[in-house]
N, C-alpha and C positions, 0 to 999 in steps of 0.2 A: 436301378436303385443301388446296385451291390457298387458300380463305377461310381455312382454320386458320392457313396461313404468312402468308401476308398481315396480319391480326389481330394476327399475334404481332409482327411487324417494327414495323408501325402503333405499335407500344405502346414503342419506343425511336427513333420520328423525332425527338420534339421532344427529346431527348437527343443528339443526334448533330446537329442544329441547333444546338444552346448547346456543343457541344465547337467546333462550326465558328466561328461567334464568336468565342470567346473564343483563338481560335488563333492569329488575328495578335496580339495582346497577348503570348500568350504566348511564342510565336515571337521577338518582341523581347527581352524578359527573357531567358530563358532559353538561346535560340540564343547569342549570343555568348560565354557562357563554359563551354560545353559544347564549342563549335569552338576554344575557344584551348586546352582541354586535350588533344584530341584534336590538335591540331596541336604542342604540346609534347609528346606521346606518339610521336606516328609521325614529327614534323619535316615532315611536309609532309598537305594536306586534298586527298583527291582531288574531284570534283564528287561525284562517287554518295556519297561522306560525307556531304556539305552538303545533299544532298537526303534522306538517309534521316535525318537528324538533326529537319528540320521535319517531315518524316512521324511521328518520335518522339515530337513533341510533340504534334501532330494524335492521333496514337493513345493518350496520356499523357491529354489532357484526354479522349477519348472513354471514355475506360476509369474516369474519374473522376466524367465525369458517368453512366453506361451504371447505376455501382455505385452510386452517389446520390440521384441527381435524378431525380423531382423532391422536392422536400423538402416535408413537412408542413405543412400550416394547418388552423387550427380547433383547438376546446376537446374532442371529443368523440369515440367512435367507436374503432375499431379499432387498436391502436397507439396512441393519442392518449393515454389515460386511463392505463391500466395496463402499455402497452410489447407487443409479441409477444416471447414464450418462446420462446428458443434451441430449434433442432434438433440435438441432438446424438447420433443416433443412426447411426453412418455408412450403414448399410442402407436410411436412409429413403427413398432413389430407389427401391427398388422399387415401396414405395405408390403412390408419387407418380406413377411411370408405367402402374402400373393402374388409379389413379384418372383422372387427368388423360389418359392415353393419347400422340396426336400433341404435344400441347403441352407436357407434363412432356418429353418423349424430346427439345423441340427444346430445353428449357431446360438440360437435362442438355448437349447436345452444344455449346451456348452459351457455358457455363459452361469447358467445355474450348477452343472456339476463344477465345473471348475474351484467351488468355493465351498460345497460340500466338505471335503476333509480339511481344512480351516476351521467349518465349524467343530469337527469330531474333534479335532487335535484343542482346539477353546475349552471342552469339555472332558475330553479322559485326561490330556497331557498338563494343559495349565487351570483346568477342574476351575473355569471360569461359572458364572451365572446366566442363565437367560440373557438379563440386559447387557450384561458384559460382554458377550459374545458378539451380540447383535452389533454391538457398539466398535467391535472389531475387524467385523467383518465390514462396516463399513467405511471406518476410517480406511483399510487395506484398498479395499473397492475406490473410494474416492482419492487416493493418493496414488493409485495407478491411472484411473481417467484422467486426472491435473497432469501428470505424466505424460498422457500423450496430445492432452491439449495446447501442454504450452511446450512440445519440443524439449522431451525429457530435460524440464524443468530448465530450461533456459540452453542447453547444449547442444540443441539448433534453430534457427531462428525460423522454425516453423512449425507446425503439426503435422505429423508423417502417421498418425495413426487416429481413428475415428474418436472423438467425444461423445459417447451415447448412452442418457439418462437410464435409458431401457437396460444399458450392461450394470449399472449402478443398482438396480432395485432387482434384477435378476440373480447378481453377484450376494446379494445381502438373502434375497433366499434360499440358495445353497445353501449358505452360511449358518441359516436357522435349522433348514434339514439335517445338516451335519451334526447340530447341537442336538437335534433331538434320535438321531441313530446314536450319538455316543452317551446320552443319557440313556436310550433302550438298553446298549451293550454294556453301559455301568451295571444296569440293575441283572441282568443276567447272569455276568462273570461275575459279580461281590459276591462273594463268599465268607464277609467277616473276618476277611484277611488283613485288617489295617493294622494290626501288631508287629513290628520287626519280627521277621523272621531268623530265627539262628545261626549263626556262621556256619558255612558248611566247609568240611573239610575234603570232602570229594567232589571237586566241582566237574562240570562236563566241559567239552570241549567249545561248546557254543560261548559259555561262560569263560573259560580262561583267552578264549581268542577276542571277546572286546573287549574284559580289563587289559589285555598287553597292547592291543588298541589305544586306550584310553592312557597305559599308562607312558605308553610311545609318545603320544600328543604330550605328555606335561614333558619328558624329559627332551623333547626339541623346543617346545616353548623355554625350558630352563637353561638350555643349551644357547638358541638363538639369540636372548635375550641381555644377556650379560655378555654376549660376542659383539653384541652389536654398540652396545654401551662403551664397552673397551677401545674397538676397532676407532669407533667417530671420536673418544676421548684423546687416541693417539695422533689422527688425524689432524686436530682441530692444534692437538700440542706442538706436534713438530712440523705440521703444513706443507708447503711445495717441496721440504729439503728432503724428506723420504727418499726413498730408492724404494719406485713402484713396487721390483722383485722381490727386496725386503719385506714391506709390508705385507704382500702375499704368503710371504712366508709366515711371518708371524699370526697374521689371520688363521692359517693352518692350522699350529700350534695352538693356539687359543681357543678354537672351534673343537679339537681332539680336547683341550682341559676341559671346555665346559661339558665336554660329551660326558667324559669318565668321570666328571664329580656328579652330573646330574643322574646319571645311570648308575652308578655306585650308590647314590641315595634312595632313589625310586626303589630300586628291584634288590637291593642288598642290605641297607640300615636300617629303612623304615621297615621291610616285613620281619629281618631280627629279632628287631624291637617289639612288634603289634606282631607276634605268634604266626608268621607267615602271611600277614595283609598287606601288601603293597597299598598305597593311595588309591588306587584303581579296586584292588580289593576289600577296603572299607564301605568304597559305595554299593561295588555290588553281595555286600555280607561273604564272602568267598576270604581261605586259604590257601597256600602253596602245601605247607607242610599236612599232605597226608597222614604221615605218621609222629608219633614223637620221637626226635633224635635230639641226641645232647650231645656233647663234648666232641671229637672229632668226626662222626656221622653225620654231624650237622653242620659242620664246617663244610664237610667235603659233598654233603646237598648243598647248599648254597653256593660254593664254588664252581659244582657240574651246571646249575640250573643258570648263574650268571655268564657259565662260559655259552648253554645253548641260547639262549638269549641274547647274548652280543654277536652269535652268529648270525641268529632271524634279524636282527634289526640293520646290522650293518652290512649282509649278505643275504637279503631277503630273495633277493631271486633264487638260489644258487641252494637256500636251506629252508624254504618254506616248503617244496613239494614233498622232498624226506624228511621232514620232520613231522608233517600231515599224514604221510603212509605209514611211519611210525605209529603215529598215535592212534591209527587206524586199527594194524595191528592188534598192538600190546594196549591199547584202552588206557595208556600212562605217556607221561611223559620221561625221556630219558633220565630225570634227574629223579624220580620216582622210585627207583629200582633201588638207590641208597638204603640200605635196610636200615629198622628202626634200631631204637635205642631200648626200647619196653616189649617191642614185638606184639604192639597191638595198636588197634586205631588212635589217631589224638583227641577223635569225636567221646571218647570213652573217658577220657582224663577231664577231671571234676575240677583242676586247678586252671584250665583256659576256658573261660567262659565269654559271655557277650561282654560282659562289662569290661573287661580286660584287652578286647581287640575293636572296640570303637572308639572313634578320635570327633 
């Protein structure tokens, strides 16, 4: 029995490999305008959002590779030639677990967890309905079957993966299961915490490592974005007469401007401005400025904290393990150590409050 599980697991690693992969990519795309709807929905992101949200997309791409991949090669053979014929018989689990026995029972109950956290994520993350959910996990369910019925939707001209009604009504109750563990696990954790909670001024390291996450992601997307816009504009203006080397060059330069306006704005302007909240620190209620500093203590915090910050980001390999043993340490970050200006907490000064550092 212990071989049969074993065998069977063995037969979806390199699928759960290539969802791992493909995760921080997608993680980038995808995280940031997932977290700013959820943060115009509720007005504020608590951490266990920002964390179940990359786990969403971890579990998005496994679910997409688990039901695909791997994809077809070759002229011949099973599927190749003539496509495999839909199952549409809903009973057909029976056979299957008297023929197949352990292994048909573990595909069946597969088939059901697999959409389990789908439904959880329906109900804590996008705090769906019953029917809503259900309604979710079905479309999800039936848009990956169409998937492998018609030759991932036309992009090969055959069916290289089974059509089967039985995945369709199994998949859909996962999906209810799920909804109703994450209504259990609502009613547990609620604690009558739906009131924003107050900026804090001491955040942990769990906290400042996905806002600089988060706020990493805008300032490449701000960076990419207007490089790419320039680059194709110049492209399109002066055409074949470039001088390839030229253009590289300039590409260069313009990639370094949009880095240093978009990172000067992110991590230097805007928390100035908003009492040490970065963008990334509005959503998760979090400050930089432990202490209050004014006049040139705060310049020269700002300046230490932009300098170790453009090391992590542009020399992340080289400054991420010392700057984690750091903080390991000393429970601060180097730019911390700036003394204040008042000699005592910012959380204590009555003149920065919520209403002054939410946007």
């Amino acid at each position: 029995m212990g071989a049969v599980i074993d065998g069977y697991i063995s037969t979806f690693s390199g699928s759960f490999s290539i969802a791992v992969l493909v995760w921080p990519l997608l993680s980038l795309l995808l995280s940031l305008p997932i977290l700013l709807y959820l943060y115009r929905r509720d007005g504020w992101l608590p951490l266990t959002a920002t964390l179940a949200v990359y786990m969403s997309i971890l579990y998005a791409a496994g679910l997409v590779c688990f039901t695909l991949y791997p994809l077809p090669s070759g002229d011949s053979g099973p599927g190749i030639t003539y496509g495999i014929p839909p199952v549409l018989n809903p009973l057909n689990f029976i056979s299957d677990i008297a023929q197949g026995g352990l292994r048909a029972t573990l595909q069946l109950l597969l088939n059901i967890v697999l959409f389990v956290p789908l439904g959880f994520i329906a109900k804590t993350l996008l705090k769906l309905k019953l029917p809503s959910a259900l309604a979710l996990s079905l479309v999800v369910t039936c848009t990956i079957e169409t998937a492998q019925l018609t030759g991932l939707f036309g992009m090969y001209p055959y069916a290289f993966r089974t059509f089967d009604v039985d995945d369709i009504i199994c998949n859909t109750l996962g999906g209810l299961g799920g909804w109703a563990l994450g209504q259990l696990a609502t009613k547990l954790i609620l604690q009558g915490s739906t009131q924003m909670p107050p900026i804090t001024h001491e955040p942990g390291f769990a906290r400042r490592a996905v806002a600089l996450w988060t706020d990493a992601a805008i300032i490449d997307i701000c960076t990419v974005i207007p490089r790419l816009v320039i680059m194709i504009g110049l492209t399109l203006v002066l055409g074949d007469t470039v001088d390839s080397a030229l253009l590289e060059h300039v590409n260069a330069i313009v990639f370094a401007a949009c880095f240093i306006i978009a990172f000067a704005l992110v991590e230097i302007i805007i928390p100035w401005k908003h009492h040490g909240s970065t963008p990334a620190g509005m959503f998760y209620r979090m400050s930089c400025e432990t202490q209050q500093r004014t006049g040139a203590m705060r310049v020269a915090f700002y300046a230490l904290r932009a300098l170790v910050l453009f090391l992590l980001l542009v020399f992340l390999r080289y400054s991420v393990v010392p700057l984690a043993l750091f903080y390991l340490v000393t429970r601060k970050m180097p730019y911390d150590f700036i003394p204040s200006s008042a000699h005592r907490p910012i959380s204590t000064i009555e003149s920065i409050g919520d209403q002054e550092v939410t946007a």
